[in-house]
DRENTORFI-618157 format. One line per 3 residues: number of its first residue (from 1); for each residue x, y, z of C-alpha. Coordinates in steps of 0.5 Angstrom, whole numbers. Example, Ala and Ser with C-alpha at 12.3 -4.5 7.8 and 13.67 -1.06 7.14 Angstrom:
<atoms>
1	25,-9,16; 27,-2,14 $
</atoms>
This chain:
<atoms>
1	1,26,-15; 4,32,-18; 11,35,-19 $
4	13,40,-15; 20,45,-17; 22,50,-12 $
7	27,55,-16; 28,58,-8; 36,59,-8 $
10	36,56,-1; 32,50,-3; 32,45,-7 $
13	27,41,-12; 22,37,-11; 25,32,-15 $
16	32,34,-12; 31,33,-5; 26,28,-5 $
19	24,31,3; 31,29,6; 32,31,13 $
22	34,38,15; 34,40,8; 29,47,7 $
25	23,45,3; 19,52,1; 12,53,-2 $
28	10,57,-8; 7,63,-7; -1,62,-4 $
31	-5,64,-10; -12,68,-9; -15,62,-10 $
34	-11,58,-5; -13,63,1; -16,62,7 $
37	-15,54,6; -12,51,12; -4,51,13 $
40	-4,43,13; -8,42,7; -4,48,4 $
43	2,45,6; 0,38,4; -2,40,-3 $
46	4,42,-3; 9,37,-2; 3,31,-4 $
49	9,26,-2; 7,28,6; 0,28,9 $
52	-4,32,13; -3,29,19; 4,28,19 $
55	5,37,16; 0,37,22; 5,34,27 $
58	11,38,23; 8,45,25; 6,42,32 $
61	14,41,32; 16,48,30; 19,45,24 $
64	14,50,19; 15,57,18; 12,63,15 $
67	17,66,11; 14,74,10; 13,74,18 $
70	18,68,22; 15,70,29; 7,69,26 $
73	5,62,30; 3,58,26; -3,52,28 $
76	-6,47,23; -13,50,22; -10,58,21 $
79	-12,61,14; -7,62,10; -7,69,6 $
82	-5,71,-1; 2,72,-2; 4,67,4 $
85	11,62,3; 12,58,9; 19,54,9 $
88	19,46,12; 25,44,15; 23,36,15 $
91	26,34,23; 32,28,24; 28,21,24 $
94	27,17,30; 28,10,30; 24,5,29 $
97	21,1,34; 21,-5,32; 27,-9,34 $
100	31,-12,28; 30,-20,27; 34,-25,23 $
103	28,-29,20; 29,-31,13; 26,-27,7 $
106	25,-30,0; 28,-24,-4; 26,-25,-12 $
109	31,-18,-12; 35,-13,-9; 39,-7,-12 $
112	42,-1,-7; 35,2,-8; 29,-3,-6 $
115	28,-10,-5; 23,-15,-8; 20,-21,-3 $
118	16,-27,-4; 12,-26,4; 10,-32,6 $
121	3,-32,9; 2,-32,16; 7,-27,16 $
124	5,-20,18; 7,-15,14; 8,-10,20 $
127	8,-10,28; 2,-8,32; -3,-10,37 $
130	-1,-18,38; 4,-18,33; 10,-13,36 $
133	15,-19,33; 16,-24,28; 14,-19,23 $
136	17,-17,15; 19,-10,18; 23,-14,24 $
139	26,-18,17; 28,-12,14; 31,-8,19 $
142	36,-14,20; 38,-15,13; 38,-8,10 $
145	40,-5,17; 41,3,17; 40,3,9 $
148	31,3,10; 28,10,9; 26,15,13 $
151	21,21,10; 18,25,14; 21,25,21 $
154	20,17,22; 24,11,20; 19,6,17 $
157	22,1,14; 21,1,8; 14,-1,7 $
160	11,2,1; 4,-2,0; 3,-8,5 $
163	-1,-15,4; -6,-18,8; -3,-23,14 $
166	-5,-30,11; -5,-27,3; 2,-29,0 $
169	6,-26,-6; 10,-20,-8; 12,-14,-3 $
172	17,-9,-7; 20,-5,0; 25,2,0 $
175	32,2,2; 32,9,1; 27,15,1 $
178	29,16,-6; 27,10,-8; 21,11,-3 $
181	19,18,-6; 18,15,-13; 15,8,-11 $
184	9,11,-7; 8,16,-13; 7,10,-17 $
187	2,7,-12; -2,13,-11; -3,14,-18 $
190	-4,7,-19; 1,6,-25; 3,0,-21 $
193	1,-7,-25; -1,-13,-19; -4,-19,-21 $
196	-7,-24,-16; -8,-32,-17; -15,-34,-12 $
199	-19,-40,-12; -26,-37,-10; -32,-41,-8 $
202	-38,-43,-14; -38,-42,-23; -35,-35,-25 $
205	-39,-35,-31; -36,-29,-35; -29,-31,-38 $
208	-28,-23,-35; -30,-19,-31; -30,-11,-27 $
211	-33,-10,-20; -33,-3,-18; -36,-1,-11 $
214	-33,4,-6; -29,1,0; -30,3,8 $
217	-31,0,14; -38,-4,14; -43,-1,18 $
220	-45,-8,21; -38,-10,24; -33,-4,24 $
223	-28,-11,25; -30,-12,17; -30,-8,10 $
226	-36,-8,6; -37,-4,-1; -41,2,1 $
229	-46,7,-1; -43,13,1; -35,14,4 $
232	-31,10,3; -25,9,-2; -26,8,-10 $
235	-24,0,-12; -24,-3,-18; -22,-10,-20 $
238	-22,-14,-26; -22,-21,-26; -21,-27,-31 $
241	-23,-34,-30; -19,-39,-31; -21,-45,-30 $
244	-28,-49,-26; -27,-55,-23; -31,-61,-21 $
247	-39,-59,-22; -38,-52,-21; -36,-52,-14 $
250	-30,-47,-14; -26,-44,-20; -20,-42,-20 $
253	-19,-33,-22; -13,-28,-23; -15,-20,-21 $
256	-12,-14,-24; -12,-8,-19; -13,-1,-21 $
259	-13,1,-13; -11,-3,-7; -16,-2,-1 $
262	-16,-6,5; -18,-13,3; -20,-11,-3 $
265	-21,-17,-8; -24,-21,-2; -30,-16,-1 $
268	-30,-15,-9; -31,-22,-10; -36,-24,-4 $
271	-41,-19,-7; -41,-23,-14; -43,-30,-9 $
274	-35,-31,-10; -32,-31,-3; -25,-34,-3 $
277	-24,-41,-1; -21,-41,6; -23,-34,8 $
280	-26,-34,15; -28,-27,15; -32,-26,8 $
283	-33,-33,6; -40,-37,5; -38,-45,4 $
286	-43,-48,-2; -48,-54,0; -43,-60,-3 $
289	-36,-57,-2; -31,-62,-1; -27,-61,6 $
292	-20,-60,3; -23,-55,0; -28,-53,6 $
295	-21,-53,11; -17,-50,7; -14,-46,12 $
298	-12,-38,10; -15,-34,5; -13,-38,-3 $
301	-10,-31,-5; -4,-31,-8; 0,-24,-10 $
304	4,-27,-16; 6,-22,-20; 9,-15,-19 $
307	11,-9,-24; 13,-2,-23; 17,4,-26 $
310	25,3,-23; 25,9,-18; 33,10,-21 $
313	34,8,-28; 27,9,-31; 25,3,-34 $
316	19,-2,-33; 21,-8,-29; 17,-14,-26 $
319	17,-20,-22; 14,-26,-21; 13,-32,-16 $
322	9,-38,-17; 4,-41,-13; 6,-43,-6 $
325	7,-51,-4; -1,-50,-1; -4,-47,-6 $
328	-1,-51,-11; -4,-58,-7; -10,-54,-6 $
331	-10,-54,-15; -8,-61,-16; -14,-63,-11 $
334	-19,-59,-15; -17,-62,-21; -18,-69,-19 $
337	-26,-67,-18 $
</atoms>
């Protein structure tokens, strides 16, 4: 995600501003080569921190303008022309809907600009269709209150990257949209460092390992994601074996993530004969497997470690959790095989 610096003397910088609400954001002059594209993927190449979709709801607001004609009306598929600005004024955020909730967070560290937790699993990250409460954002809300970012005309509370419901580890979240800027940068350029502990099903023979495959919907159940052949996103995921237990019928791995795709390492790991102990949606439980191991009840995933540039000081930080009480049983039950 490229830097942008606006030199216009009513607006500010990209790193500047950091899209603070009604302050000016203005494009850099359409260039030959950038006529005729659409206003929103125009306008979202140009301040990358926004997608389409939300310049797409800011130019239905009137919050977009062409600076050369003020009184052009602008529509998210108009074509852009050669020598055409536009100005942005990002709208006030409105609130959030989750209701703040007073549930207790295992915070490895806090500063005035993000948070780093410990999510249990079973705790949803955000609220939705039969989660509305109960969720990490209900947590958050309550404990930072007013301090949790709002970029692009939304208070999302502070969520940078998520983790599956029953996958526990390490969340980093935003108390502010500066921090929320740079932090989200650094997950789309994939600079973020995550390490996942997992107890997978079978023999990992090689010591270490890549899986390579596009992630997207399967077309066989659109309730599952799959490696596919054409669509998807791209997906990379090393892994190093750590340990086999018993007669090979499970093995204990770490996995590196250069991307972070919906449930990514549990359909990397599936489609090497790998799934991971207790998964009810990937896993294929081998012939022979102790009922500890068979019952185990979540996916045996765990996000143990998290580092990152700091969004205001610039140095390198990072964190740790150990395995949970669970999966610390589950290790202790493999060993004895």
């Amino acid at each position: 995600m490229a830097d942008f610096d606006d030199d216009a003397p009513d607006a500010v910088s990209f790193d500047d501003a950091l899209y603070a609400q009604n302050v000016p954001l203005v494009t850099p002059k359409v260039t030959g080569e950038q006529k005729n594209m659409r206003l929103d993927k125009f306008l979202a190449a140009a301040f990358p921190r926004f997608s389409r979709n939300q310049m797409i709801r800011m130019i239905a607001a009137g919050a977009v303008v062409c600076d050369g004609d003020p009184a052009r009306a602008l529509s998210p598929d108009g074509k852009v022309k050669a020598g055409d600005s536009f100005t942005i004024t990002p709208p006030d955020a409105t609130p959030a809907g989750p209701e703040p909730e007073d549930i207790p967070l295992d915070i490895l560290y806090e500063d005035s600009d993000l948070l780093v937790v410990n999510k249990p699993a079973g705790l949803v990250v955000h609220p939705g269709a039969g989660n509305p409460r109960g969720t990490l954002v209900n947590a958050l809300l309550a404990h930072c209150k007013d301090s949790l970012s709002g970029i692009g005309g939304v208070k999302r509370p502070g969520i940078v990257h998520r983790i599956d419901k029953d996958t526990s580890g390490i969340l980093v979240a935003a108390k502010n949209d500066f921090a929320h800027t740079r932090l989200a940068r650094q997950f789309a350029e994939h600079t973020i460092e995550r390490i996942y502990q997992a107890f997978v099903w079978g023999y990992v023979r090689n010591t270490t390992g890549l899986v390579v495959g596009n992630i997207g919907r399967s077309p066989a159940d659109r309730q599952k994601m799959a490696i596919v052949r054409s669509g998807g996103k791209s997906a990379t995921t090393h892994y190093e074996r750590l340990a086999v237990f018993g007669a090979g019928v499970a093995s204990r791995i770490q996995c590196m993530l250069e991307t972070g795709r919906t449930h990514q390492i549990r359909v990397h790991m599936a489609s090497i004969g790998h799934s991971l102990v207790g998964d009810p949606v990937y896993g294929v439980v081998p012939k022979g497997a102790p009922d500890f191991a068979k019952y185990f009840p979540r996916q045996a995933l765990h996000a143990g470690y998290l580092g990152f540039i700091h969004p205001r000081t610039g140095e390198k930080v990072a964190f740790s959790a150990p395995l949970p009480d669970d999966m610390r049983e589950l290790l202790d039950r493999l060993e004895d095989l």
